[in-house]
VOGU-3710 file (C-alpha; in Angstrom, 3 decimals, decimal comma):
1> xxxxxxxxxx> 158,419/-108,029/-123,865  156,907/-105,230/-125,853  156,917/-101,272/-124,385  153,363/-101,799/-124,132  153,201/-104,671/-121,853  156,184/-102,763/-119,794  153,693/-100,061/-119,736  150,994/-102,269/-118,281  153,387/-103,860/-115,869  153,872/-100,496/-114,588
11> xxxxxxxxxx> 150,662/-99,408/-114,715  149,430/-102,133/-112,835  152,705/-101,926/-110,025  151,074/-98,181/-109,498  147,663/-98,658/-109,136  148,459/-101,877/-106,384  151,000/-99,507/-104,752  148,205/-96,705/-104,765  145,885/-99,425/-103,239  148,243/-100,171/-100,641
21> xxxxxxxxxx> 148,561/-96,812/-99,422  144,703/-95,923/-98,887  145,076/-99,514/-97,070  147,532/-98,508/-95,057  145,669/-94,826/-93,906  142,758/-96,607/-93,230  144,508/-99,054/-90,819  146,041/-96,262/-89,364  142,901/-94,341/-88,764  141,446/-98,182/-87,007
31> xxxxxxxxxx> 144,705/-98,882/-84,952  144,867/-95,490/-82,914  141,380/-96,266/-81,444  142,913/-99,097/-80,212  142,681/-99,921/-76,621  144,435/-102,501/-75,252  143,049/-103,480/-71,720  143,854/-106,291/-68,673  142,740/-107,556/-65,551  144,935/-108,890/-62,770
41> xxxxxxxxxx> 144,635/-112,607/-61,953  142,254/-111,446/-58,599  140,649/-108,993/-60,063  141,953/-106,294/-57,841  143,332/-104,377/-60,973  142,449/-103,037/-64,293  144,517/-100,854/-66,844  143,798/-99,947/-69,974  146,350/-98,443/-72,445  146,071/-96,665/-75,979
51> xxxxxxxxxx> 147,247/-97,784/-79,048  151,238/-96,875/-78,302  150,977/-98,724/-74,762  150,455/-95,730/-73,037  148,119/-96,303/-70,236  145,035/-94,374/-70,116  142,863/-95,331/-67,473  143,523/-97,742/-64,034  141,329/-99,022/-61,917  141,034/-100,630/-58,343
61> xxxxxxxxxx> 138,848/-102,923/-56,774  137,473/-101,842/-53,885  139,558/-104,603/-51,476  142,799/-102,650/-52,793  143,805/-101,524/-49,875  144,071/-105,160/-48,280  147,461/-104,949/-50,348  150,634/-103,350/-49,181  152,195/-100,426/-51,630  154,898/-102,549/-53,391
71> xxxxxxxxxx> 152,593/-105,778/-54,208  149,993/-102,732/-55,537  153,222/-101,423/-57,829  154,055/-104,872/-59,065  150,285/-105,832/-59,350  149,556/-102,659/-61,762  152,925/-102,630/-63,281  152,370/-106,253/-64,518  149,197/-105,284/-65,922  149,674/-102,338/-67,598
81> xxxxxxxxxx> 152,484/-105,112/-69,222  149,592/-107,107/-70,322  147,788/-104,278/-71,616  150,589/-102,898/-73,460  150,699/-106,787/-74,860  146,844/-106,651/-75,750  147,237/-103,545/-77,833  150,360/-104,799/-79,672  148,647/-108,275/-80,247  145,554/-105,920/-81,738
91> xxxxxxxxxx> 147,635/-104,395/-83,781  149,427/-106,865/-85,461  146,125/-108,602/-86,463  145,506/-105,343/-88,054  148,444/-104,723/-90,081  148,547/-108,686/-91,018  146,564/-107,902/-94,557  148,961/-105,164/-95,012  151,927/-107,696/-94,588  150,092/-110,544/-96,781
101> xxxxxxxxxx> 149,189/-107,350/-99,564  152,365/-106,324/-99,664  154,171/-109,360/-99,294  152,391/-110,022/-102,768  153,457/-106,746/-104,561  157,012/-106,951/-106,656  159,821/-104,968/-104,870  161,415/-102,225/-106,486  164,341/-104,820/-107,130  162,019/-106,928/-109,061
111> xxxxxxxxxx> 160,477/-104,207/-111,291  163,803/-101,461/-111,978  166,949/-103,095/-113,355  169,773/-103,005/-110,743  168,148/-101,656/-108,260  168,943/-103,322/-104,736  166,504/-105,008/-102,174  166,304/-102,125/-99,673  164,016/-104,620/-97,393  167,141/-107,065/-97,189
121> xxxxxxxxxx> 169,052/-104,422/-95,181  166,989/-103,074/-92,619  168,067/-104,274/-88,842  165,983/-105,833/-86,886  165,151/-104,114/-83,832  165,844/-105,990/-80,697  163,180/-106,576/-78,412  162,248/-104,404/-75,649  162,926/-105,111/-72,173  160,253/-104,760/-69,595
131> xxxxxxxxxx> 162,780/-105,372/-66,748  162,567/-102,381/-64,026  165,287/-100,123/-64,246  168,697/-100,701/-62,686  167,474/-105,163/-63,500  170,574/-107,257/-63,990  169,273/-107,384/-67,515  169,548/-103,919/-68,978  173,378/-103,802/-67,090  174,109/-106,690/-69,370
141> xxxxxxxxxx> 176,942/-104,826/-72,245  175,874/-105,129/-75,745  177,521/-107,504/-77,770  175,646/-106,691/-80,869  177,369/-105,809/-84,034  179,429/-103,069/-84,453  178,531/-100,396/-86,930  181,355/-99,917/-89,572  181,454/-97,213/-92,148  183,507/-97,973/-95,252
151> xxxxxxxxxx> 182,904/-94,616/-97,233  184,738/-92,206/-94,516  187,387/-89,889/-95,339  190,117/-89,194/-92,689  190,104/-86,362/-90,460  193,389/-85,273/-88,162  191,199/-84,200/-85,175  194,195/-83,205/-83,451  195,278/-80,872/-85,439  194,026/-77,201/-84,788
161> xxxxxxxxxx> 192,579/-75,278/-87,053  194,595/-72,496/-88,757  193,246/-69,131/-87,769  191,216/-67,335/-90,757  190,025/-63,876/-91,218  186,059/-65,261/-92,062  186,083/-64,136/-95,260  185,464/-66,177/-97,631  185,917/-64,941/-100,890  189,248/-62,391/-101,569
171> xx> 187,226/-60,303/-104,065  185,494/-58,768/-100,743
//
């Protein structure tokens, strides 16, 4: 391959990366006007939530009070659960191009000599419990791996530290 086809190459690998990135601001500029909104199975409840599941408006129907105060907490906590859902479904229809765009760019593995695939390492993130707190599922221990560090030095940290005057330099 000739420096001026490298030079293309790279040309081209910049102006699809640029391309990606005004993609990527606009979807971010469409996804926080997202609103993610459900509607309980009787209708007695409606929340609505932004585009981080946060919710921003609830409503009642006006036979709400028929209810006692705990089926009223499970009844809006559920759906604020399927609003949060909404939104995140919403969102990942938006950010599918992105993922198909991208998935269609080199990586910086494929286009710089001995450079390693970054992607390859990230964790995954578990997923996110919507149990109430104290549930038998968030007391459950984590038996996830263990994160090991092989490029540590040794420290004695029960030895004390030798008293010193603060300076720093003797010339003072």
């Amino acid at each position: 391959m000739t420096e001026q086809q490298d030079e293309g190459d790279m040309a081209s690998v910049i102006d699809a990366f640029h391309e990606q990135m005004h993609a990527i601001a606009k979807a971010q500029q469409q996804r926080v006007k997202l609103i993610g909104t459900a509607t309980s199975r009787d209708k007695m409840v409606t929340v609505s939530v932004n585009a981080n599941g946060v919710v921003i408006e609830t409503k009642f129907s006006a036979s709400i009070g028929e209810m006692s105060y705990d089926e009223i907490a499970k009844l809006v906590t559920k759906t604020a659960q399927d609003a949060a859902a909404d939104v995140t479904r919403k969102s990942h229809a938006l950010a599918a191009p992105l993922a198909d765009r991208r998935a269609r760019l080199p990586k910086l593995s494929e286009v710089i000599e001995g450079m390693p695939d970054f992607e390859r390492e990230i964790p995954l993130e578990p997923p996110v419990s919507t149990a109430p707190p104290g549930a038998p599922e968030r007391t459950v221990e984590d038996t996830g791996a263990v994160m090991t560090f092989t490029d540590v030095e040794d420290f004695d940290h029960s030895r004390k530290a030798e008293p010193t005057s603060g300076i720093s330099e003797s010339s003072w």
